[in-house]
N, C-alpha and C positions, 0 to 999 in steps of 0.2 A: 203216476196216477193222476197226477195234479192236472198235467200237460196233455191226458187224453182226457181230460172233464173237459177240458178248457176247450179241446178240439174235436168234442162231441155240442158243446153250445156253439160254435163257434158256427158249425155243421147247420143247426138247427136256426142259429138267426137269419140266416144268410141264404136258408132255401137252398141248401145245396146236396147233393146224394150222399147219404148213409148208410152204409147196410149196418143195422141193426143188431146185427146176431154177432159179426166179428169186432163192430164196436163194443157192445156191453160183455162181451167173453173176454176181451183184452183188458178190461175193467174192471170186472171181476177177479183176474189173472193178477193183475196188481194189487189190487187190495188184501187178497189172499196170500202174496208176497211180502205187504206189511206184514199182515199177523202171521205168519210165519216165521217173519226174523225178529219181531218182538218177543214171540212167545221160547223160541233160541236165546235170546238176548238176556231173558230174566233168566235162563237156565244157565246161561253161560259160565258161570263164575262157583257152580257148585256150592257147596254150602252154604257162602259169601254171601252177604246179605246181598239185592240188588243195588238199592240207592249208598251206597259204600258210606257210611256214616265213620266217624274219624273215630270215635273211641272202640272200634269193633277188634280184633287182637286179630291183623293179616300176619301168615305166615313172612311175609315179606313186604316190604317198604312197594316194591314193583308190583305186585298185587295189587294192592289200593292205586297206582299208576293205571294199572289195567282197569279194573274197576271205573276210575271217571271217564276213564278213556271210552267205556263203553256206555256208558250212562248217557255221556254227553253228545256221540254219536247218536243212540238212539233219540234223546232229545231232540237234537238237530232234524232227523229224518220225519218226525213228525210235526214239527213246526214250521219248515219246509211244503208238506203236505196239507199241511192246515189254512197258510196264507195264502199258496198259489190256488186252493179250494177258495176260500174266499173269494179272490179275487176274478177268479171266474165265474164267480155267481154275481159277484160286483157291477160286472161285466155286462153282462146283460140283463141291468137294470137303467132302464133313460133316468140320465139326471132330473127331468122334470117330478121325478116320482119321489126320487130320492130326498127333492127339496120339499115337496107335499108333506113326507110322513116327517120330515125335520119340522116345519113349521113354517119354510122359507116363502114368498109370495115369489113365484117368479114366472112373470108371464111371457118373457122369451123365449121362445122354443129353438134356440139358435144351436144350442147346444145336444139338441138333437139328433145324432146322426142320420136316422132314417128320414128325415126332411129334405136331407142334402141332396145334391146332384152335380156331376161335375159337366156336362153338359149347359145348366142354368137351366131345363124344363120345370117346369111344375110338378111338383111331387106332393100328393096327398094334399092334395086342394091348395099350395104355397107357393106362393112364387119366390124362389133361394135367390138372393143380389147378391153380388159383387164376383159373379164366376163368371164366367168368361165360356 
């Protein structure tokens, strides 16, 4: 999910062709795959509570094994999906913004990527030094 958000912005900053319909169906397809194996996940263990609390009375020692095991999986696959989500929205935000809503004064724009050029032309009114 994380890694077609990522390469649906990616798509979008960069001006480059998307088709639309089998991008956001393959997105949907995943995220619908999320709640699908979460809502398996919580069923999984049948009566068993889901968050396996220690003083619950498991049939067996290996039961509550299985239990974190699944708990902790599912933790992972959404935390997973939460940070790589982040960080694609991170992503395409320019630092200058980033330092604005922080507080930060910062009147370089160096760290702009869309300024850049590896050429050295002028890009959006700038002349980029030190490229070659």
């Amino acid at each position: 999910m994380s890694l077609e958000s990522m390469k649906i912005f990616l798509l979008l900053k960069h001006d480059l062709p998307l088709n639309w319909v089998m991008e956001l169906f393959y997105l949907a397809l995943t995220l619908c795959q999320l709640a699908i194996y979460t809502y398996f996940a919580f069923n999984d263990l049948g009566p068993n509570p889901f968050l396996c609390p220690v003083n619950y009375p498991y049939p067996s020692k290996e039961l509550y094994n299985v239990c974190i095991i699944d708990l902790s999986n599912l933790i992972c696959m959404w935390l997973m999906f939460s940070i790589s989500l982040c960080f694609a929205i991170r992503d395409n935000i320019p630092n200058h913004k980033i330092d604005e809503w922080l507080g930060f004064q910062n009147n370089d724009q160096s760290d702009n990527v869309h300024n850049k050029s590896w050429e050295g032309e002028e890009k959006e009114g700038k002349q980029v030094e030190g490229v070659a």
